[in-house]
N, C-alpha and C positions, 0 to 999 in steps of 0.2 A: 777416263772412267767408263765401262763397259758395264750398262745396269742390265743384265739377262736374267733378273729373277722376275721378271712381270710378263712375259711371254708381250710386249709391246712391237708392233711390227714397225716398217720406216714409211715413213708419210713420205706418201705418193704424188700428194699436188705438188705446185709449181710455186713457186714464192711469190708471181704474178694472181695466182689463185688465192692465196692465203693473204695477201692485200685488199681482195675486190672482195673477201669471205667478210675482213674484217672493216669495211666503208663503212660512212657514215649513215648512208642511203641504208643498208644491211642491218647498222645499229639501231636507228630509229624505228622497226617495222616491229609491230606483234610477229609472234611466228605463226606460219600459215602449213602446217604439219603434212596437209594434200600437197603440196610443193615436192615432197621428199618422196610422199606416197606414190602420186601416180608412176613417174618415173622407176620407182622398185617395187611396183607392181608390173609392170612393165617388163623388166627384167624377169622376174618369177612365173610371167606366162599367168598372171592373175589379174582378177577386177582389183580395182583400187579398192572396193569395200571389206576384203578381203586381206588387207594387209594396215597396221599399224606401226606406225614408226616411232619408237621408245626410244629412253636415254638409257642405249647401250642395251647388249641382252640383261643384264642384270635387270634393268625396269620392267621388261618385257616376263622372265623367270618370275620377279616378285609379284606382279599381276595378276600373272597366272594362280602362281599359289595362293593369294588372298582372294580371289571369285570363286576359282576352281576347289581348292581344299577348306581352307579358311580355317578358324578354331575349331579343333576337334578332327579334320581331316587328315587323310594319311598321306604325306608323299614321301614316293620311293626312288633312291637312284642306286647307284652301284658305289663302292667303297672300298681302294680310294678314290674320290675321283673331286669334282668340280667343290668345294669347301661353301661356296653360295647357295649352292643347291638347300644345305642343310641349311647356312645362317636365314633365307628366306624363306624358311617353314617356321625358323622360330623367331622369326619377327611376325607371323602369319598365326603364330600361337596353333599350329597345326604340328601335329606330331609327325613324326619320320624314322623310317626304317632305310636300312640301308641290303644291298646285297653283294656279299662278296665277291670282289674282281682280283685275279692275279695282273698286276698291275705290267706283270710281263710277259702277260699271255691272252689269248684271245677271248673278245666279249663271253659271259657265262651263260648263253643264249636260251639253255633248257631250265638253270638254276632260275633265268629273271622270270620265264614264263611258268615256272611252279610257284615262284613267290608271286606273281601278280592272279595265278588260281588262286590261293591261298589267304590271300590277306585283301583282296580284293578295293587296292586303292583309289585314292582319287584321283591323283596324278602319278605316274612316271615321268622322269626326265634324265635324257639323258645326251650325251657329245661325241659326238662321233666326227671327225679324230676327236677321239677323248682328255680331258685332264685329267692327272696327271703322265700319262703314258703315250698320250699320241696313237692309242687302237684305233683300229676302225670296226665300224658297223657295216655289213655289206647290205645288199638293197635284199638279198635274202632274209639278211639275219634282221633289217627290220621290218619285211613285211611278216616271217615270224611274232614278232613281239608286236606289231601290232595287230595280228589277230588274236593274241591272247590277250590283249588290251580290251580288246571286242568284247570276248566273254567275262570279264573281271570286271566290265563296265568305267572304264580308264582310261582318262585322256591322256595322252602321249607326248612330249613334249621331246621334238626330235631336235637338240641343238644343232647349230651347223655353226657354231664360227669359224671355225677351224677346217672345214673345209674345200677350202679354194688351194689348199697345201697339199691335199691327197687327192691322187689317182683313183684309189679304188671305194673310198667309204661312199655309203648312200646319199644323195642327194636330197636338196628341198626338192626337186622333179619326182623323186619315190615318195616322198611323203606324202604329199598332195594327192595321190590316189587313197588315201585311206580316209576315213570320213570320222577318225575318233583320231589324227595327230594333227600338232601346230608343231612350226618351225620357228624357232627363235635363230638369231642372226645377229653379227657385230660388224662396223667398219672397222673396228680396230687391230686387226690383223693381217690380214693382207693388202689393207689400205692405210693401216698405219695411222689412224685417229681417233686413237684412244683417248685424247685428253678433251674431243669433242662430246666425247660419250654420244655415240650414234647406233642405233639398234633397231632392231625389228621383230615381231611376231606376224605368223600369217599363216594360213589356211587355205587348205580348197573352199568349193564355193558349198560344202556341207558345212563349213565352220563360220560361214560370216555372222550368225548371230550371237557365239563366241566373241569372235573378233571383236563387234559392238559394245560386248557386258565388259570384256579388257582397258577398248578406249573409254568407257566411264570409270573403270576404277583408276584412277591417278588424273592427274592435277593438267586443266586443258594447254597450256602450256611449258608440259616435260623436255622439250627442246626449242634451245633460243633459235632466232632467225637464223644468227651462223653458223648454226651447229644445221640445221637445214640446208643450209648454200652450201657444205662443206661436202652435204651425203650426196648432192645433188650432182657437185663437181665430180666425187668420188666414180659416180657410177660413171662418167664420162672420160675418165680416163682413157690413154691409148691402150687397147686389151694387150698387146704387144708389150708395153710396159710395166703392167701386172706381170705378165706372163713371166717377162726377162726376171724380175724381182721374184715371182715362184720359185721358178727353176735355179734361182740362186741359196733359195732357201732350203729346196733340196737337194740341193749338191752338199750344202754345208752339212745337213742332217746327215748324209750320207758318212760322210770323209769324218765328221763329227764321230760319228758310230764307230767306226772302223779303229779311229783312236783309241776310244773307251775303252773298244773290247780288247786291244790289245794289251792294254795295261791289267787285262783278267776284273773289270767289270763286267758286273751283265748290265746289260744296255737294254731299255723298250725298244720293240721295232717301230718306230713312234714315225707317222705322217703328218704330224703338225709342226711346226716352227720350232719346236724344243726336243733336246733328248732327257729321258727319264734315267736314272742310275741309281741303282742300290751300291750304298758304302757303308763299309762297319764303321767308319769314323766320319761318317756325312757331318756333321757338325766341324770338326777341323778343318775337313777338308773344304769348306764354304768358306772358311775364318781365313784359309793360307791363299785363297784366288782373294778375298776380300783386301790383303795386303796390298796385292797388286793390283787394284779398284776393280776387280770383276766380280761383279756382285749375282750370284746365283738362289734358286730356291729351295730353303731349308723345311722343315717342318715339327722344329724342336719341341717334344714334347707329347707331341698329336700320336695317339694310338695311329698305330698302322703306318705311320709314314715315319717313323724315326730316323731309318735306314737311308732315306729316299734324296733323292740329289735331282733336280730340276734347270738343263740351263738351255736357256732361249739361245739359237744363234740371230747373229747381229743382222744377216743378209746382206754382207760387203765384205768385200774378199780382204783389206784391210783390217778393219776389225776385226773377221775371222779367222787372221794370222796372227792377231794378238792373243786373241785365248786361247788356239792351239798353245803358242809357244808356252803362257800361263799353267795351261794343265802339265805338259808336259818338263815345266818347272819345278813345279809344286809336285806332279807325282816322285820327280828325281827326289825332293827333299823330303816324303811322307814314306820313301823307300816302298812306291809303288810298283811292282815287277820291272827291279833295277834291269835285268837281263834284258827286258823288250826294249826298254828307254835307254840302252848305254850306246 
């Protein structure tokens, strides 16, 4: 079975690591949250005061929205895109507008900067590589949008999990020059520990009193010890083995693409870990790889995304000859451009 509809990457520790994560020594300890901090502050070229370590960007996003918007505040992202964004404005009982993204075309750079004159929010947030489409933000197109954040009086929320997959989208290093964005941040992607739920929010050193009012809103133990050990080991990986693991995942995105289009889908030009695909019968065609345990992302129902086909590759050259052979299965039998597949 092949679950590609979570966009979950492959865990990168060692099974030696994931024993000493899980000791007894590890289990008995409160969590000591500066353990994870100093070290990925470190990394990010920041004070540790300046960086917070959440359970997963999701804790870090919801934080934001409840300090930063809260009841009655606006926050705004693009649409389609990250499905959290919204559910944690309306757990935040903060209202939310959305702005239209061609989800297979490039960020709406002028559209997001007339809507953020215009409505003047509390928060923007947004992913660069994006969900659902894998776009990127270039370090232009956000220091763009966050000068128009400047004048809208708008805090910025520059995701990055995704990342560490693209070449060319902006950085937490561009963010950090601006004095109104935070960067929120996952292990679960390119370190593959998503079931640790490991994350982070952080700032230049204009945002550490932000940073501060974020680690008071949630609970002083949002991450257990070993989910601490785990980010700690994380960032110590061989960079060499990150890297090999990158450049696997974009090779797959690649060869992945090449597939799709050939069968006369349009494909996102997507730099994260997943390709995006519009299909007139997305809903079947999820159900006929589901036969064959490969589980992809649907969005049955949901204005805007009905069309939309979402699938993770696996990042091993194994498994990502099982879903080729899959698609190109399933296209022979849904009589997908039989002439390209014969």
């Amino acid at each position: 079975m092949l679950r590609l509809d979570a966009n979950e990457g492959r865990c990168l520790l060692s099974e030696n690591d994931l024993r000493e994560i899980l000791s007894p020594e590890i289990a008995r300890r409160y969590p000591v949250r500066g353990l994870l901090e100093g070290p990925l502050a470190e990394r990010l070229g920041l004070p540790a005061s300046c960086v917070l370590a959440t359970a997963g960007a999701d804790d870090a996003i919801d934080r934001a929205v409840r300090t930063l918007a809260g009841p009655g505040g606006l926050v705004m992202s693009t649409h389609p895109g990250f499905v959290e964004f919204l559910a944690a404005a309306q757990r935040s009982s903060a209202m939310y507008a959305s702005i239209s993204k061609d989800p297979f075309g490039p960020f709406p750079i002028r559209e997001i900067c007339e809507a953020l004159r215009e409505k003047r929010p509390q928060l923007l947030i947004l992913s660069s590589p994006d969900n659902p489409s894998g776009g990127v933000l270039s370090p232009t197109g956000l220091a763009e949008i966050a000068a128009a954040c400047g004048e809208s009086g708008t805090i910025f929320i520059f995701d990055a999990t995704y990342g560490d997959f693209s070449p060319n989208t902006a950085t937490p290093a561009d963010a950090f020059a601006f004095s109104n964005v935070l960067v929120s941040g996952s292990f679960s992607k390119s370190r593959g520990l998503a079931g640790f739920r490991i994350g982070y929010v952080a700032g230049g050193p204009q945002m550490e009193g932000i940073i501060g009012r974020l680690a008071e809103a949630g609970p002083p133990f949002s991450l257990s010890s070993s989910a601490i050990e785990a980010g700690r080991r994380a960032l110590s990986i061989d960079p060499d083995r990150v890297k090999a693991f990158v450049d696997e995942i974009r090779r797959e995105v690649r060869e992945l693409s090449a597939l799709l289009k050939s069968m006369d889908f349009l494909v996102s030009e997507s730099e994260a870990n997943f390709v995006l695909i519009r299909a007139d019968e997305a809903i079947p065609l999820a159900a006929a790889l589901r036969r064959k345990e490969i589980f992809v992302r649907t969005w049955q129902g949901k204005p805007g995304y009905e069309d939309l086909v979402r699938i993770t590759v696996p990042g091993e050259a194994g498994e990502f000859g099982e879903l080729t052979e899959a698609i190109i299965s399933v296209g022979k039998i849904m009589g997908i451009n039989k002439e390209a597949l014969a």
